[in-house]
Each structure stands twice: as C-alpha cells, then as structure tokens.
C-alpha positions as CSV (number, residue, x, y, z in Angstrom):
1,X,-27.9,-38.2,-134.5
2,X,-27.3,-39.5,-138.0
3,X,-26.4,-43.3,-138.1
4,X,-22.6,-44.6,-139.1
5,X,-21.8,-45.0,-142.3
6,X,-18.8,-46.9,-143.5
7,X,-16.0,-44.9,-145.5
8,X,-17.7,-45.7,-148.7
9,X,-20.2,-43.6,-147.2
10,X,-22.9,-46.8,-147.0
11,X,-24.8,-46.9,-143.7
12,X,-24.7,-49.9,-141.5
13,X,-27.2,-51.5,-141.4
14,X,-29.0,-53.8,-138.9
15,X,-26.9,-53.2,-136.0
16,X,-27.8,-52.6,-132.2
17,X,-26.9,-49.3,-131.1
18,X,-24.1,-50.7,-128.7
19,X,-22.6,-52.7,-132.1
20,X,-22.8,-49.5,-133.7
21,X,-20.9,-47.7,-131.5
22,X,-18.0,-50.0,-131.0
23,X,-17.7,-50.2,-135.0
24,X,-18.0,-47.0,-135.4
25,X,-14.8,-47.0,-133.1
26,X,-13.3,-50.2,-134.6
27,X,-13.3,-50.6,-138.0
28,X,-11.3,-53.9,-137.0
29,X,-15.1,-55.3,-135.8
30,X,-16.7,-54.3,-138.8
31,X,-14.1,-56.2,-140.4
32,X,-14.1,-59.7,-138.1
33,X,-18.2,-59.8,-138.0
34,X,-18.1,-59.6,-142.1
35,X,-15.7,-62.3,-142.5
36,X,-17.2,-64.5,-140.2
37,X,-20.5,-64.9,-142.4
38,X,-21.2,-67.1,-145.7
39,X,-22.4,-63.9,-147.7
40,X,-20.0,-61.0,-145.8
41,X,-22.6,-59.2,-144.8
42,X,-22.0,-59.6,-140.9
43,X,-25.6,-62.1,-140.5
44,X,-26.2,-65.7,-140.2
45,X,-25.7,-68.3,-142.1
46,X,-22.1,-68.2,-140.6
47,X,-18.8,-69.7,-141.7
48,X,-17.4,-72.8,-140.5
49,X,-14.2,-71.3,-138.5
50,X,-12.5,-74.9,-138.7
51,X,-11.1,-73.7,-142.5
52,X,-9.4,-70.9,-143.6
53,X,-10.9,-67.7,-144.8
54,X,-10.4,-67.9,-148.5
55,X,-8.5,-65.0,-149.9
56,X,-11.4,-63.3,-151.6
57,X,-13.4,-63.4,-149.4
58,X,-10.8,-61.6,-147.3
59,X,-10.5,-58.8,-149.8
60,X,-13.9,-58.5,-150.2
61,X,-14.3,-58.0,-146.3
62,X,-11.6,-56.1,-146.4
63,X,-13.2,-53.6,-149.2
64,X,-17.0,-53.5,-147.4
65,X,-15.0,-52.6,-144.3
66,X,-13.2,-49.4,-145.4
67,X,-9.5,-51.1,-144.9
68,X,-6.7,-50.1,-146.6
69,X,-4.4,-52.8,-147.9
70,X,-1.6,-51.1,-145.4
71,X,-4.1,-51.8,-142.4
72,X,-4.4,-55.2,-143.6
73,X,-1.9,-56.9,-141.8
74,X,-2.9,-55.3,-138.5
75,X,-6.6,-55.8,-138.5
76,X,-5.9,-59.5,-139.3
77,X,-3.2,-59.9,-136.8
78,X,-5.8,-58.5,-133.9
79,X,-8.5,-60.4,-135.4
80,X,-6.5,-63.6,-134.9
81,X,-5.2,-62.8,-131.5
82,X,-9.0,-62.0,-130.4
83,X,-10.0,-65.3,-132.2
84,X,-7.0,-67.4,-130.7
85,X,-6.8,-68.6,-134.3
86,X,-5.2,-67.2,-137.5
87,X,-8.4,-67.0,-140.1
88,X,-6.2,-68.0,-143.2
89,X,-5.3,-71.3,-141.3
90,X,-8.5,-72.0,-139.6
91,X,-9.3,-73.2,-135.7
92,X,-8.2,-76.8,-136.8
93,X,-6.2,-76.8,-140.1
94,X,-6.2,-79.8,-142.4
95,X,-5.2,-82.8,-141.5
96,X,-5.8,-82.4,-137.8
C-alpha cells in the first residue's frame, strides 16, 4: 500500500498509521494539526492557542492542507467547534 499524499501530490510525512488514516479521511485534521504548530508543519514547537491564528498562517495551512478557499469556512467552523474555541479569536482573547 502506497502512503497518502496530499492533493498537491506531497506525501505525509511522519505520521502513525492510525493518523494517516484519519487524514487521509479528513482533510479537516490535516488542516487543524498544521495550524496548531509554530512552523505549520503538524510538529512541536506548538502555538500558544491563547491568541489568534494569524491570517497567514491560516492561508498557508490552508494551502499545505489541499483546502479550497470554498471549504474554508467549514473546515474552520468544525475546527473551532472541536476546539471549543474560534482560532482567529484565540482560547482567551485580549484583554481577558
């Protein structure tokens, strides 16, 4: 069996077999793990969640991930409902 690739025809790399297959599945995961790291490559050092998600960093996820900009909106509404926050807010916006 060939590994996953992403739509840009990259493989994935570095991911257990179980991650693979829910990815492969979910483009949405591929999506959230990416965004959730300093360099968006899905591994540590991770992001502080309390801030936002800048912009580009969410278009950048967004490209790395195979998204189109008319999934956007969905991928990013699921990602906050699994989160509990919305990632262009941040878990405690400013000021809190």
């Amino acid at each position: 069996m060939s590994p996953p690739v992403q739509r840009d025809g990259k493989p994935l790399k570095k991911l257990n077999r179980r991650e693979l297959s829910c990815v492969r599945c979910f483009p949405f995961l591929l999506f959230g793990r990416l965004l959730g790291t300093t360099q968006l490559d899905g591994f540590r050092p991770y992001r502080n969640h309390l801030g936002p998600i800048p912009t580009k960093n969410i278009q950048k996820a967004v490209a790395k991930a195979g998204i189109t900009l008319e999934e956007l909106d969905a991928h990013i509404d699921s990602l906050n409902k699994h989160l509990g926050w919305d990632i262009r807010v941040g878990a405690r916006p400013e000021g809190q």
